[in-house]
C-alpha positions as CSV (number, residue, x, y, z in Angstrom):
1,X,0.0,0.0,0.0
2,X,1.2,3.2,-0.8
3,X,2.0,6.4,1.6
4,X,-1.0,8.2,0.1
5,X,-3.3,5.4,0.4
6,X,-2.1,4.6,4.3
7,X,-3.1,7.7,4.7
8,X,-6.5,8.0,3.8
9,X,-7.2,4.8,5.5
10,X,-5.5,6.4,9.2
11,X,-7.8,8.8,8.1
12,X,-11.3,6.7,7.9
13,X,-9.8,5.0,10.7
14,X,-10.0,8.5,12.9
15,X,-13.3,9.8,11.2
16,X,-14.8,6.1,12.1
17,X,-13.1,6.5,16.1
18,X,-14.6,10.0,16.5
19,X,-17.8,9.0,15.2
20,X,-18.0,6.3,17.5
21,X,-17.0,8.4,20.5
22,X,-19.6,10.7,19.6
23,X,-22.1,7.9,19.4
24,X,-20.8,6.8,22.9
25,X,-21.3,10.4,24.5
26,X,-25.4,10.8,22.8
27,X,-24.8,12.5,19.7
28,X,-26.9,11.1,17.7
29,X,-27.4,11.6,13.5
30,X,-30.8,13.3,13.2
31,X,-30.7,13.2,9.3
32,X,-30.3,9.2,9.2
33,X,-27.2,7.1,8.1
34,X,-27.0,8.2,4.9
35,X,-26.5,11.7,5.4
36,X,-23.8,10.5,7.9
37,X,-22.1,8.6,5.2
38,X,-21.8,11.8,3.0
39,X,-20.3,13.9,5.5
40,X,-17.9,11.5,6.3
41,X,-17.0,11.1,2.6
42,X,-17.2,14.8,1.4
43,X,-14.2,15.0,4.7
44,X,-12.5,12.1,3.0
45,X,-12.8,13.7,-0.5
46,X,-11.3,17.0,1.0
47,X,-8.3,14.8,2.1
48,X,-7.7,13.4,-0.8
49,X,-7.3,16.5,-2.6
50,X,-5.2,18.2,0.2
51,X,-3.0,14.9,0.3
52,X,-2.4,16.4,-3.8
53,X,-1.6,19.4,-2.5
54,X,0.9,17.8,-0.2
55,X,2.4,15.3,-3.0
56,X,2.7,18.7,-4.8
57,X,4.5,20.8,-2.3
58,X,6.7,18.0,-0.8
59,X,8.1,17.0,-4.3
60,X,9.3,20.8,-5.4
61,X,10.6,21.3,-1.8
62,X,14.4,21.8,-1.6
63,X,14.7,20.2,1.6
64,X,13.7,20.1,5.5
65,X,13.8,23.6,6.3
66,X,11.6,24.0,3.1
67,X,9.1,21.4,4.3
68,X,8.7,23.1,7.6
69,X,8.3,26.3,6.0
70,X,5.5,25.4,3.2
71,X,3.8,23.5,6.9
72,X,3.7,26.9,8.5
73,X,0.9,27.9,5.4
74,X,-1.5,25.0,7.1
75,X,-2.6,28.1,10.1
76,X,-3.2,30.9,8.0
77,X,-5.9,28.5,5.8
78,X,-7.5,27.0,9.1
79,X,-8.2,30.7,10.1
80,X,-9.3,32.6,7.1
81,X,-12.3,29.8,7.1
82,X,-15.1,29.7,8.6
83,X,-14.4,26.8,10.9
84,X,-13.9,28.7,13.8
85,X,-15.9,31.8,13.4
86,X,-18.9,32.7,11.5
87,X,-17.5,34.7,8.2
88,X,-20.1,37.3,8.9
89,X,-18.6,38.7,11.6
90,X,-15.2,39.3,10.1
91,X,-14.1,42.1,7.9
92,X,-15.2,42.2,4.2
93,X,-12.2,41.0,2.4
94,X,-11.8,38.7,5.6
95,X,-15.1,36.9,4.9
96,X,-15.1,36.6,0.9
97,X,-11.9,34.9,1.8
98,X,-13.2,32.4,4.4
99,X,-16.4,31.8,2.8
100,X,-14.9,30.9,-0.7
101,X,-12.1,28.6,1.5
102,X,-13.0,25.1,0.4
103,X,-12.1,24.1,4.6
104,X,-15.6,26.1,4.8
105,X,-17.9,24.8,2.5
106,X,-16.6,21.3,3.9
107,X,-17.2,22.4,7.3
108,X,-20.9,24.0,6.6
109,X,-21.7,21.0,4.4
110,X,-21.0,18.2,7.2
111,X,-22.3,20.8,9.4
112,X,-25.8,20.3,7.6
113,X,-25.4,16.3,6.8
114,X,-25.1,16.0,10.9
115,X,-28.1,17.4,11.6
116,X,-26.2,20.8,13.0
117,X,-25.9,23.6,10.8
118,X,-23.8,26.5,11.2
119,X,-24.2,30.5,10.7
120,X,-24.5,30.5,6.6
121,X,-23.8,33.3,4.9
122,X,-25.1,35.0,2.3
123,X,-22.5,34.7,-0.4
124,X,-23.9,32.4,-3.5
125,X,-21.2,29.4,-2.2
126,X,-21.9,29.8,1.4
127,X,-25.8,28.9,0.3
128,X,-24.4,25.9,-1.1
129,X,-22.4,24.2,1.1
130,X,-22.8,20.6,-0.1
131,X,-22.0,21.5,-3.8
132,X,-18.7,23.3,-3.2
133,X,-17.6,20.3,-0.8
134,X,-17.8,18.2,-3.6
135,X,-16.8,20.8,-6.6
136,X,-13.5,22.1,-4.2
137,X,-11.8,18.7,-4.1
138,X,-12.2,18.1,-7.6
139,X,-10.8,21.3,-8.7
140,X,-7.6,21.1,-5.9
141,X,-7.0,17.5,-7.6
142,X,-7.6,18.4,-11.4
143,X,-4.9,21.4,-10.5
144,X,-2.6,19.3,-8.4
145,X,-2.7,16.0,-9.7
146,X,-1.1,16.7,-13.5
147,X,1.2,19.1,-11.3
148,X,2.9,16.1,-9.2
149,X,2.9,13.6,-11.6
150,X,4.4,15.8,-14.4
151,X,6.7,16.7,-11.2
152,X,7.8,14.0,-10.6
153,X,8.9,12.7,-14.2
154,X,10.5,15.8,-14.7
155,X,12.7,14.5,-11.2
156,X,13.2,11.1,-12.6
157,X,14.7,11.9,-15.5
């Protein structure tokens, strides 16, 4: 098996553990199984395109001190999303950011497939949630998949 492949299966693994401790606490899925199943694999499908993004970055890095360096970009695209506070409340520029973030249409999409929405917005992508947690992984992969493969030929040669 592959590292990319280990990967998303420590990653079901985890999703799989939390959703269990949840399940052991009394959270309970109010929009049925099936909705469950969706969030869990529009989180997957996230990871598989970030894991491109990773593949990406990791194969033009010159080194360790590079590799730590791209890592430090992982805070500033946490924050300028909507996972921790609701886009509305930050400044303009601020907001357009963190509600066209893919981390925040993820978020607000699993967010609605557990039975627990979040704040919304009122931005065409923040009223779509589900849509642009499936549409943002495809485009991060369409863009970073022919970018580490034609990458990593050009290193083999």
């Amino acid at each position: 098996m592959g590292r990319a492949a280990a990967d998303m299966v420590t990653s079901a693994v985890a999703l799989g553990a939390l959703l269990l401790v949840g399940l052991a606490v009394g959270w309970r899925a109010p929009n049925g199984p099936l909705a469950v199943l969706a969030a869990v694999g529009l989180l997957l499908l996230l990871r598989f395109a970030l894991l491109w993004v990773g593949i990406y970055l990791g194969l033009i890095a010159r080194g360790p001190g590079a590799v730590t360096a791209v890592q430090t970009f992982e805070f500033p695209v946490g924050f300028l999303s909507g996972l921790f506070v609701a886009p509305a409340t930050m400044p303009l520029v601020v907001s357009t950011v963190a509600e066209w973030n893919p981390l925040s249409s993820t978020a607000a999409a699993t967010r609605e497939l557990f039975g627990n929405p979040g704040w919304g917005g009122g931005s065409w992508v923040a009223q779509h949630p589900v849509l642009m947690a499936v549409v943002w992984p495809l485009v991060i992969v369409a863009v970073f998949a022919p970018l580490s493969v034609r990458r990593y030929r050009e290193m083999s040669r």
